[in-house]
C-alpha positions in Angstrom: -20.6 16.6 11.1 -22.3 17.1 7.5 -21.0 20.5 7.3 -17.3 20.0 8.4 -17.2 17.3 5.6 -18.6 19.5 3.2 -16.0 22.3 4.2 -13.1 20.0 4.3 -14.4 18.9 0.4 -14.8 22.2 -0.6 -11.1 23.0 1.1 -10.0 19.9 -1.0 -11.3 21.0 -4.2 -9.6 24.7 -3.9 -6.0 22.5 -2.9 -6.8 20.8 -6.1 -7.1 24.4 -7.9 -3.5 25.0 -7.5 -1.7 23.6 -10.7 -4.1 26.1 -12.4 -3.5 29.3 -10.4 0.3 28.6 -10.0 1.0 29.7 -13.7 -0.8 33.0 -13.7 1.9 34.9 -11.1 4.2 32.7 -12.3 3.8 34.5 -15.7 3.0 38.0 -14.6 6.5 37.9 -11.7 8.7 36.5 -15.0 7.7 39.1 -18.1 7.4 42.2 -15.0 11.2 40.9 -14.1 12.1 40.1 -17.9 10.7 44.1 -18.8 12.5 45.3 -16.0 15.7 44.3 -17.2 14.9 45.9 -20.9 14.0 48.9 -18.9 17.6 48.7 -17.2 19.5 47.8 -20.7 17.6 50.3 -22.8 17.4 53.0 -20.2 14.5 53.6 -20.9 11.3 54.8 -18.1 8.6 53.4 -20.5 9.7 50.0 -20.5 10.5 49.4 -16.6 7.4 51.0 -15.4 5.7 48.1 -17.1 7.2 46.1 -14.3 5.4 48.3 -11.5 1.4 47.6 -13.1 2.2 43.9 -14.0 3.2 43.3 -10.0 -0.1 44.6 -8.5 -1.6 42.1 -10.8 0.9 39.5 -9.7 0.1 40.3 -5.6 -3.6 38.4 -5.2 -2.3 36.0 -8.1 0.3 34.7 -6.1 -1.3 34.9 -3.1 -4.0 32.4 -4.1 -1.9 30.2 -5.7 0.3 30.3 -2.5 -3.0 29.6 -0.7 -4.5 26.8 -2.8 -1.3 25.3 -2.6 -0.9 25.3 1.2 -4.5 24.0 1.5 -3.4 21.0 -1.2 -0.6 20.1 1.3 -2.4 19.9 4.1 -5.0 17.6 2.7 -3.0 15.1 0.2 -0.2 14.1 1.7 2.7 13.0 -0.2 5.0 10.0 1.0 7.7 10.4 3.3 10.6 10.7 1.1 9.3 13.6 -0.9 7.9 15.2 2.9 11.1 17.4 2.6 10.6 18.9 -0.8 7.0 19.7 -0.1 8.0 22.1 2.9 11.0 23.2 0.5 8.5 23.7 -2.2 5.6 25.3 0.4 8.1 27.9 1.9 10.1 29.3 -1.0 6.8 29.6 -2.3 5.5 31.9 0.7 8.9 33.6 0.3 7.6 34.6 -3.0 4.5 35.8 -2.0 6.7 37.8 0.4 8.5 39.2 -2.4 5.9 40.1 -4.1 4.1 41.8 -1.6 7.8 44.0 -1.1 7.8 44.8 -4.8 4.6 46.4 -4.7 5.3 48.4 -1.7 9.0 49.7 -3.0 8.0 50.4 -6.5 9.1 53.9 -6.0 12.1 52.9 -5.1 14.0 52.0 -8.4 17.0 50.1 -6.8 15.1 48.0 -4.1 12.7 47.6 -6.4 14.9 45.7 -9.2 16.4 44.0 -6.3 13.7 42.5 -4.8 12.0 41.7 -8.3 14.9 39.9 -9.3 15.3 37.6 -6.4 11.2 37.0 -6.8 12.2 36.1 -10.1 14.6 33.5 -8.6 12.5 32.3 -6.5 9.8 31.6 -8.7 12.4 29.1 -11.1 13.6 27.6 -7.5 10.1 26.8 -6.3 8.7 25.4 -9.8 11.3 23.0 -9.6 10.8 21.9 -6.5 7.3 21.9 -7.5 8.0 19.7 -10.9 10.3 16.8 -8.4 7.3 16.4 -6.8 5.5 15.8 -10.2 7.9 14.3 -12.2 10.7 12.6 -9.9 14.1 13.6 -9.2 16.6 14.1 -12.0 14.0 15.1 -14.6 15.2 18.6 -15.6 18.4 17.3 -16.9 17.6 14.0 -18.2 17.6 14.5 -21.5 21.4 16.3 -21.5 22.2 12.9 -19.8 20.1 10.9 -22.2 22.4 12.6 -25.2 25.4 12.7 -23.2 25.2 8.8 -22.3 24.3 8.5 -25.9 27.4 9.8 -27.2 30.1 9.3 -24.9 30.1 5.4 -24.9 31.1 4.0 -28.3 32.1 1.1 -27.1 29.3 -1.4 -25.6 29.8 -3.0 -22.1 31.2 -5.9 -22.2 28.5 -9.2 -21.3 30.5 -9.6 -17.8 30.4 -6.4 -16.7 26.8 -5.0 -14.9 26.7 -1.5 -15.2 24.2 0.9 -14.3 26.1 4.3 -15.7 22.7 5.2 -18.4 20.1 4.1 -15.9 19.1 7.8 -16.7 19.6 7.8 -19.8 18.1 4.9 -21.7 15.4 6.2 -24.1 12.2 4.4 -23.2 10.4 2.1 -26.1 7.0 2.3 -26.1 5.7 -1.4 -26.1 1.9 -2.4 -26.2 0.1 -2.1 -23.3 -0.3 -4.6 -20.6 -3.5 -6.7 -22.0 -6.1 -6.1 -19.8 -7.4 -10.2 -18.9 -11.0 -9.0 -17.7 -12.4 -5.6 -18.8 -13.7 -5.1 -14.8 -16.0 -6.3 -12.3 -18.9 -6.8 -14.5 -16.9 -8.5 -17.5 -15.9 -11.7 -18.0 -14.6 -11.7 -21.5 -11.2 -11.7 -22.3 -10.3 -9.8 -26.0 -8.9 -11.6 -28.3 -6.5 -9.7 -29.0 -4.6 -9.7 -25.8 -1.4 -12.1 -26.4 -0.9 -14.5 -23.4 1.6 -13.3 -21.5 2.8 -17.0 -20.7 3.6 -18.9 -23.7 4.6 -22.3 -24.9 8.4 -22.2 -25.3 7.2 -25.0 -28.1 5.0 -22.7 -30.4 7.9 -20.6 -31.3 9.8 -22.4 -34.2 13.4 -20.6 -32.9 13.3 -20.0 -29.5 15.9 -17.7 -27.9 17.7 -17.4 -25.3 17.4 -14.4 -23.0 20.7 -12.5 -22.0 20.6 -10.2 -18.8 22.7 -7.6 -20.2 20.8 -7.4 -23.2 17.8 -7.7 -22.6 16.6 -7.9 -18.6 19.2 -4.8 -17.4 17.6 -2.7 -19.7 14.1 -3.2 -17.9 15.4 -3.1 -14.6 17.4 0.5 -15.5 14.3 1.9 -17.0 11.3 0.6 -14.4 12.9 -0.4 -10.9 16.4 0.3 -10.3 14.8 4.0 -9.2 13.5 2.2 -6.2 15.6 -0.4 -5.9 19.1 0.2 -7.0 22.5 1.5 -5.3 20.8 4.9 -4.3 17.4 3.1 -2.6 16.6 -0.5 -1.0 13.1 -0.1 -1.3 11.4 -3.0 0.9 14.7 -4.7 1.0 15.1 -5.2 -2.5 17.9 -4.3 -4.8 18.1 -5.1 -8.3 21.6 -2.9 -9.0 23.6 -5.2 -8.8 21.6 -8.1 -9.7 23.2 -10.5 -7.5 22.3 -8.6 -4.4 18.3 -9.8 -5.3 19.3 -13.5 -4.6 21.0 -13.0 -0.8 23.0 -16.5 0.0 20.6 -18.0 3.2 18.0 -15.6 2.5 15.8 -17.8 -0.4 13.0 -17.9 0.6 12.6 -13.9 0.4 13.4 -14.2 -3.4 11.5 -12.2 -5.2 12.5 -13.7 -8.3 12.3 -18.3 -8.3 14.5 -19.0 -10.8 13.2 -21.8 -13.0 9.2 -20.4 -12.4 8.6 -17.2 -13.6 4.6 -17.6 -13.0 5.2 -17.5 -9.1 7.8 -14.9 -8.7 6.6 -12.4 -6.8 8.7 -9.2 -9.0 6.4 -10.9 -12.2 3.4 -10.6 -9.7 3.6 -7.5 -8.7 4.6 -5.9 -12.7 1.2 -8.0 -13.3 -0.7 -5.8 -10.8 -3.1 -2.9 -12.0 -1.9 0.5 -12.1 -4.4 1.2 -9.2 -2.8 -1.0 -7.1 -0.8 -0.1 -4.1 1.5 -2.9 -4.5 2.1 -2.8 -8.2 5.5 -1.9 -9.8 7.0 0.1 -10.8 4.7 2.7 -8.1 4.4 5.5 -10.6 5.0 6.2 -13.7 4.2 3.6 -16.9 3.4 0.2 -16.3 5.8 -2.4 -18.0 4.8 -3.0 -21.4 3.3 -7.1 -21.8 6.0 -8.4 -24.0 9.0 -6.7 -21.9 7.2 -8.9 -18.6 7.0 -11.8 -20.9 10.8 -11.5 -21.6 10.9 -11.1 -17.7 9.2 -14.8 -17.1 11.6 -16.3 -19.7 14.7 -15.5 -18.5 13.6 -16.4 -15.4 11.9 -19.8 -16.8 15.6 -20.1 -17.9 17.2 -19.8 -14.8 17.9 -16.3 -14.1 21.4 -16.4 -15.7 23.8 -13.6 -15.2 26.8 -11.8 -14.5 27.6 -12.8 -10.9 24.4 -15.0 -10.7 26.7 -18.6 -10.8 26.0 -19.1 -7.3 22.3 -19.7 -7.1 20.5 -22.7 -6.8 18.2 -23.4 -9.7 15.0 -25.4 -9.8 13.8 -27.0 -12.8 12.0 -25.4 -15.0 8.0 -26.2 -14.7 6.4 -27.3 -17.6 4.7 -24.4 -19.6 1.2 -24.1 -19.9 -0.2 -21.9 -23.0 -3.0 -20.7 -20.4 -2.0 -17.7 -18.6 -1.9 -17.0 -14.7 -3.4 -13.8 -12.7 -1.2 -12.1 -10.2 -3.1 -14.4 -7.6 -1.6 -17.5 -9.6 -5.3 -18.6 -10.9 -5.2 -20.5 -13.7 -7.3 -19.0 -16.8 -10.6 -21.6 -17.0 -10.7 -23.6 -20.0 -13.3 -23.0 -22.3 -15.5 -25.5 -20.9 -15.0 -23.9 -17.6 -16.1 -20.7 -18.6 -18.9 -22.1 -20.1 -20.1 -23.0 -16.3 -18.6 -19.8 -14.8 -20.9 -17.6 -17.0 -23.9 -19.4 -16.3 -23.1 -19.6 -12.3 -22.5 -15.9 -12.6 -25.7 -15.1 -14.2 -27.8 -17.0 -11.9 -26.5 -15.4 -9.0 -26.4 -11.8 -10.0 -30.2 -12.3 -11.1 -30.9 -13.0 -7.7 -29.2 -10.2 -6.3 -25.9 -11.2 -4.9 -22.8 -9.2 -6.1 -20.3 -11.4 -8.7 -17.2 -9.6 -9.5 -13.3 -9.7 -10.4 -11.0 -9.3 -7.1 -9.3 -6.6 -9.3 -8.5 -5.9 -13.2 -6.5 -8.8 -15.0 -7.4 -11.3 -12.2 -9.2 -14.8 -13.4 -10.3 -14.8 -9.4 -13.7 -14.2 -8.3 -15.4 -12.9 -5.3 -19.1 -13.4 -4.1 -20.9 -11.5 -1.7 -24.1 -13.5 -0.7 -23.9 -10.3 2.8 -25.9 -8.1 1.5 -29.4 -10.0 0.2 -32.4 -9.3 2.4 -34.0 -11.8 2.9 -30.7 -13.5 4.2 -29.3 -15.9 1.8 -30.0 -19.7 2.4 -29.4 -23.0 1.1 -31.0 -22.8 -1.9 -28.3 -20.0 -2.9 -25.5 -22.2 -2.2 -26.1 -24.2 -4.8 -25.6 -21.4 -7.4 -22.3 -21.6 -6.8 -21.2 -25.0 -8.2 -19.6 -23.8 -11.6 -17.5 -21.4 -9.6 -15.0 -24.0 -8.2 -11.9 -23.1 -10.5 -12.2 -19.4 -10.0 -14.0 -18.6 -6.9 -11.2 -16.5 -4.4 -13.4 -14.5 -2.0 -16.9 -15.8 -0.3 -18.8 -13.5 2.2 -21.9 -15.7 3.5 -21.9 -12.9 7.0 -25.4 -12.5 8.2 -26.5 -15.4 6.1 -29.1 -18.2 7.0 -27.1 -21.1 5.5 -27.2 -24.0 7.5 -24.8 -26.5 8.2 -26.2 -28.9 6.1 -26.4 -27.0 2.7 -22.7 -25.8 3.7 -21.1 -29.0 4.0 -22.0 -29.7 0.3 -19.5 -26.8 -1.0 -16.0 -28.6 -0.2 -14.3 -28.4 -3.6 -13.5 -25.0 -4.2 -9.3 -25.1 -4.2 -9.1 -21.0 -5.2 -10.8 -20.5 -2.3 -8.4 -17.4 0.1 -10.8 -15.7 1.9 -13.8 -17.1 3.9 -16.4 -15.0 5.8 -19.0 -16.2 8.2 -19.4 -14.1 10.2 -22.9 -13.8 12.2 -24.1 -17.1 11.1 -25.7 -20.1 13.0 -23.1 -22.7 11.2 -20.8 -25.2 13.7 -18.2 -27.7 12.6 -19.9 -29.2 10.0 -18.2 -26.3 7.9 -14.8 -29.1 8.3 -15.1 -30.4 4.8 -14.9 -27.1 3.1 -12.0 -26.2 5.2 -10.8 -29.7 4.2 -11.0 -28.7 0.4 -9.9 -25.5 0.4 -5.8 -25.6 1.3 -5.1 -21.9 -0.4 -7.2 -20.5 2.4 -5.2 -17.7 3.8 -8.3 -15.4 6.2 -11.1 -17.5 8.1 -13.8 -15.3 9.7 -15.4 -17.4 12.6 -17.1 -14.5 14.3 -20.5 -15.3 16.2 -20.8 -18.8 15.0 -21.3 -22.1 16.5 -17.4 -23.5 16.1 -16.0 -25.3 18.8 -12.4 -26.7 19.5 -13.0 -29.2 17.6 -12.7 -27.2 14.6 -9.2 -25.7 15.2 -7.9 -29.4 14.7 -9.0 -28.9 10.9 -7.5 -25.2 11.2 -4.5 -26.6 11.8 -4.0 -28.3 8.2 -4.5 -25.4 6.6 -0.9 -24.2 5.3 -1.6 -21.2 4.0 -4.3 -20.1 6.5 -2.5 -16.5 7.6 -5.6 -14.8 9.8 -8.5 -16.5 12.1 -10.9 -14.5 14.1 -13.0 -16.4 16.8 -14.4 -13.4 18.6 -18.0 -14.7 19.8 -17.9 -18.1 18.4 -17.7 -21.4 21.1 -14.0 -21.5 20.9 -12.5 -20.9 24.3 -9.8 -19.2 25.5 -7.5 -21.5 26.8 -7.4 -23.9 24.0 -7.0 -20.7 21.5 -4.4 -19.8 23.4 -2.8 -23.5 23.4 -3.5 -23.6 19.5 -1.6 -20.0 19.0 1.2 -21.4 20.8 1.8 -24.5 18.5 1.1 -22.2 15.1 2.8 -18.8 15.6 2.1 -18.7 11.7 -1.8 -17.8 12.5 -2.3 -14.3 13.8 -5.3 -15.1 15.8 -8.1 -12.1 17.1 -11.4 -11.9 18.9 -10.0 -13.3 22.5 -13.3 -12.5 24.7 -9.9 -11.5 27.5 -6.2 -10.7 27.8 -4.1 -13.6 28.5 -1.1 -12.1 30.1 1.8 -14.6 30.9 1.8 -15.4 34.7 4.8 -13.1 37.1 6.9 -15.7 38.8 6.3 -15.5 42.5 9.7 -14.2 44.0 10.0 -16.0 46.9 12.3 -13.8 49.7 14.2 -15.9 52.3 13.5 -14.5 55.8 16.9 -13.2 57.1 17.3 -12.6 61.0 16.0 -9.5 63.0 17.2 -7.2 65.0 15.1 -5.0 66.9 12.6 -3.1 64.3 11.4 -5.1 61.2 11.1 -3.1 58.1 7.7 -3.3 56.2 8.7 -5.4 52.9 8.7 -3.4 49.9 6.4 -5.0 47.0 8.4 -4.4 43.6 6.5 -2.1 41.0 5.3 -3.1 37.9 7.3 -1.0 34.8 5.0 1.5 33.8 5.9 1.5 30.0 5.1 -2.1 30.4 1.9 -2.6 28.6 1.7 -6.7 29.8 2.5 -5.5 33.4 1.0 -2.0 34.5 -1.7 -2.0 36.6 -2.9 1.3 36.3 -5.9 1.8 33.9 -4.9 4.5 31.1 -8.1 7.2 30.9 -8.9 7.3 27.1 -9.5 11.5 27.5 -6.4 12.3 28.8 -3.7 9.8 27.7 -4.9 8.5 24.5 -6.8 11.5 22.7 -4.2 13.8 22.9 -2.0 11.8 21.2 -4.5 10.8 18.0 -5.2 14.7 17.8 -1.6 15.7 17.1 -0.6 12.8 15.6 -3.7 10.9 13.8 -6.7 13.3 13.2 -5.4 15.3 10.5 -6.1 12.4 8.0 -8.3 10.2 10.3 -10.7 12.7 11.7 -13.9 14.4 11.3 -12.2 16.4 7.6 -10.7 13.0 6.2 -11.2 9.4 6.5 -8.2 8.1 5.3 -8.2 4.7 4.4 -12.0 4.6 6.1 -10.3 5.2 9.2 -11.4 7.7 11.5 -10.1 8.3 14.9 -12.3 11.3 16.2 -15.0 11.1 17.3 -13.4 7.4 18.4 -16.7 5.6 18.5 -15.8 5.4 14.6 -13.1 3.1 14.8 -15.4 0.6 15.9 -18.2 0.2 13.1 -21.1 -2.2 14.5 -20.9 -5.6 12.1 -17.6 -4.5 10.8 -15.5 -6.3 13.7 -13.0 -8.0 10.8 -12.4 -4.4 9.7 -11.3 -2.6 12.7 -7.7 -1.6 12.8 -7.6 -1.8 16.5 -8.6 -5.1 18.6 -9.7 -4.3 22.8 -7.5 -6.8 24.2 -5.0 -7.5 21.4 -2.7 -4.5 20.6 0.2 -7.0 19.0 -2.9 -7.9 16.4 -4.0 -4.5 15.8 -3.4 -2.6 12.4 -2.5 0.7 14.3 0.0 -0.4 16.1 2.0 -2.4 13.7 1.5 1.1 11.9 2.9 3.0 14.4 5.6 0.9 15.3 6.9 0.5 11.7 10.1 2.2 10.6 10.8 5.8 9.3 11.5 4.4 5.6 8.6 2.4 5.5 6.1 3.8 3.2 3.1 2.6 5.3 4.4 3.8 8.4 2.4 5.8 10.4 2.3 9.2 10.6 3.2 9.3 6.7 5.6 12.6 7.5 6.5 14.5 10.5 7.7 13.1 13.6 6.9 9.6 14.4 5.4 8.4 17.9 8.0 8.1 20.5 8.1 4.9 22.4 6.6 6.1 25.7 3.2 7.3 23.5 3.0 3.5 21.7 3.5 2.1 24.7 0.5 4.2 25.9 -1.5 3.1 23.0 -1.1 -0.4 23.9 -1.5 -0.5 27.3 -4.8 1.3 26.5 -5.4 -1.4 24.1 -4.4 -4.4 26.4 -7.1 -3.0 29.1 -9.6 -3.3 26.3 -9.7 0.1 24.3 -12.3 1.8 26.8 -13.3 5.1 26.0 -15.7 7.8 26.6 -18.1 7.1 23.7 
């Protein structure tokens, strides 16, 4: 296993090679075609036989670019919608290689020769730009004649009615300051004084102004997100161009934008995001300068008026607070807060457990009490008072709190994500559910929880994910619970709970002489819920993850730290929360609401090439509903 992933890095690394080797043959094919026509023009031998040394030279160039390039494909996989210009970009660059190879083969042969150099020539300008798209995005090779050209064509300004989205190209791009960076990373909590809030008090500013869409918010959309989200594209459902068509009448509460409260819209959330994020906008390119945001949240704050906007309902406009909110919407602690969160932080990090910022430019906190041998206890418990504004993420798994030194922690209203995994504690953990109404994932796994504790559960409004495998909950009343709170995707049933099959009752009709045997109905066998035959793991399932999975979940690459072969590996001991597929529960598993996702969805699964058909993901779940048995 050690020396596949060594080859597969070393493989990776060469992939990686290819923007340098690409420009070597790239410059030998271009001067050798470029002195071939001089040769032709001038008529002179001397000058076109410079064309026949230069390709020998271009041959094992182009050939390793070719293969580092191949090899960079195969391993770093681009998204779906640029799947098609890779194998564009991967073939016309074999074709040159081809080419090349035919040049060096007919240089005796003026005529073919010329011919074939030519058309390598060709190829080469075809395949670089195919190559740059990639890179740079479609459209970039003549955006700046469309920058000038949108430039100079309109005199005359749009009128303030009238949404138009003709220079979405061409609108030169202002460099604004950076996006402040709140905390400087997991290990800081500081925040520069330099960084401006990015919410601020309408009041401080002597002559507040009013933000107008056309002047100011259209020119933000055109330049970061009408790319993804405009006439052309409805990325995740959204589109911005025009801007009425982001507030769909009936649809609002998928706004992205609130208008009246900037601070919770989830577009300002998302622009607010690190550029490492998967989910931050716009996906590539630069981030959105802080004041162009702030200008965001205030015309928002506003009301979100517009061209075409009359319709929408608008909620008053909250009361501005000069403290500023992270993407998670936690409040920046006062200084007298911070004053406690330092010292909680210290104290726990001197005894070993692992304090740091859920991501860059996030107030929230996370604490990781997992990982301390001896287990944490009690007395560790208490180092978290201080914490209460900020703390977002608590992993007490494997601990030795009890339920008496836990029940003193209700109070901590940031509070999203709560593991407990493989600890002795019981219901007494009711008052910190009680105190924490943000909590949106609940690990109960192995603990002492009974029924009673759902009751509590069910207050909790946000609460989005609850796991109960190995904990005193029982089946039936989970079952009852999920029933009454669709909202609460539920895992860790110990069984399948399969809706009863009506009996069918048949009518006995008269006889005549013979009586035919009745004939008992058969179950559907692409119905997961009803098929009664057991689907073998070797011969069903694997053959499917090895032409459709392996390539980036298998023994070369662990995408995502998943890995499908061998399969034992998708079921890490003490990692149960983690696994992307649940024996027993194949509408809760990762994979296949992965697999069952649309072709335009970027996290559809596979990224490119042919998605599963519906006879293999009804395979996958039927294997899944039996309990994910498998030969490992």
């Amino acid at each position: 296993m050690a020396e596949l992933e060594l080859q597969n890095v070393l493989l990776q690394t060469v992939g990686r090679s290819h923007p340098l080797l690409v420009h070597f043959p790239v410059a030998l094919l271009v001067v050798a075609a470029a002195s071939e026509l001089g040769g032709l023009w001038r008529r002179s031998s001397e000058v076109g036989a410079m064309a026949r040394g230069l390709v020998w030279f271009a041959l094992p160039a182009t050939f390793a670019a070719a293969f580092a390039g191949w090899t960079m494909s195969e391993r770093d996989p681009v998204s779906r919608a640029m799947a098609s210009t890779l194998e564009w970009h991967r073939w016309t660059g074999v074709g040159v290689l081809a080419l090349t190879l035919l040049c060096v083969l007919l240089r005796q042969k003026t005529s073919a020769f010329r011919c074939v150099l030519f058309c390598g020539a060709i190829g080469v300008a075809v395949t670089g730009h195919l190559g740059g798209t990639m890179s740079w995005g479609e459209g970039y090779l003549l955006e700046p004649i469309q920058s000038w050209r949108a430039a100079n064509v309109r005199t005359e300004p749009a009128p303030e009615n009238v949404v138009s989205l003709e220079n979405a190209v061409g609108v030169p791009r202002v460099v604004g300051p950076a996006p402040g960076v709140l905390l400087g990373g997991p290990s800081s909590f500081d925040v520069s004084e330099e960084t401006k809030p990015l919410l601020k008090d309408p009041e401080a500013d002597s002559t507040p102004t009013k933000m107008e869409f056309v002047k100011d918010i259209q020119p933000i959309l055109e330049r970061y997100c009408v790319e993804c989200h405009g006439p052309r594209k409805k990325k995740g459902g959204l589109r911005l161009e025009p801007i009425e068509a982001a507030f769909p009448v009936g649809d609002e509460a998928f706004w992205t934008m609130l208008p009246g409260d900037g601070a919770s819209s989830l577009l300002v959330q998302r622009m607010l995001l690190p550029r490492e994020d998967d989910e931050a906008m716009p996906p590539k390119g630069d981030a959105v300068p802080a004041d162009e945001i702030q200008k965001f949240i205030t015309w928002i704050n506003e009301g979100a008026h517009g061209p075409g906007l009359e319709h929408i309902k608008r909620v008053a406009t909250k009361t501005a607070d000069d403290r500023r909110l992270d993407p998670l919407g936690v409040l920046e602690p006062s200084e007298s807060e911070q004053v406690l969160i330092d010292a909680a932080v210290a104290a726990l990090r001197d005894r070993g457990a692992v304090v740091q910022a859920v991501a860059q430019r996030h107030y929230g906190l996370e604490v990781n009490l997992s990982l301390l041998r001896p287990a944490a206890s009690d007395e560790h418990l208490l180092l978290l008072r201080g914490l209460e504004p900020v703390l977002v993420r608590l992993d007490l798994s494997r601990t030795s709190v009890s339920d008496q030194g836990f029940s003193k922690l209700a109070g901590f209203p940031e509070l999203r994500d709560l593991r407990l995994g493989g600890t002795q504690l019981g219901d007494a953990i009711a008052p910190v559910l009680q105190g924490s109404p943000k909590l949106e994932r609940l690990n109960l796994y192995g603990t002492k929880c009974t029924n009673t504790i759902l009751t509590y559960v069910a207050n909790l409004e946000a609460l989005e994910r609850l796991h109960i495998w190995g904990s005193r909950i029982t089946d039936d009343f989970a079952v009852e619970f999920a029933s009454a709170h669709p909202e609460i995707r539920i895992t860790g049933l110990s069984s399948v709970v399969r809706e009863p099959i009506p009996e069918v009752v048949v009518k006995p009709e008269p006889v005549a002489e013979v009586q035919p045997d009745p004939v008992q109905p058969e179950a559907p066998k692409d119905d997961p819920e009803l098929a009664s035959e057991e689907v073998n793991f070797l011969t069903k399932i694997k053959p499917i993850f090895e032409a459709r999975c392996v390539s980036c979940h298998g023994p070369k690459k662990k995408k995502g730290q998943l890995r499908l072969e061998p399969i034992a590996e998708a079921f890490p001991e003490d990692e149960e929360d983690w696994w992307t597929i649940l024996p027993g529960d194949p509408a809760g598993s990762l994979l296949v609401e992965r697999i069952k996702l649309s072709e335009d969805d970027d996290g559809v699964m596979p990224p490119r090439g042919e998605l599963l058909t519906k006879e293999e993901i009804s395979l996958i779940e039927q294997w899944i509903a039996q309990g994910a048995k498998h030969s490992n």
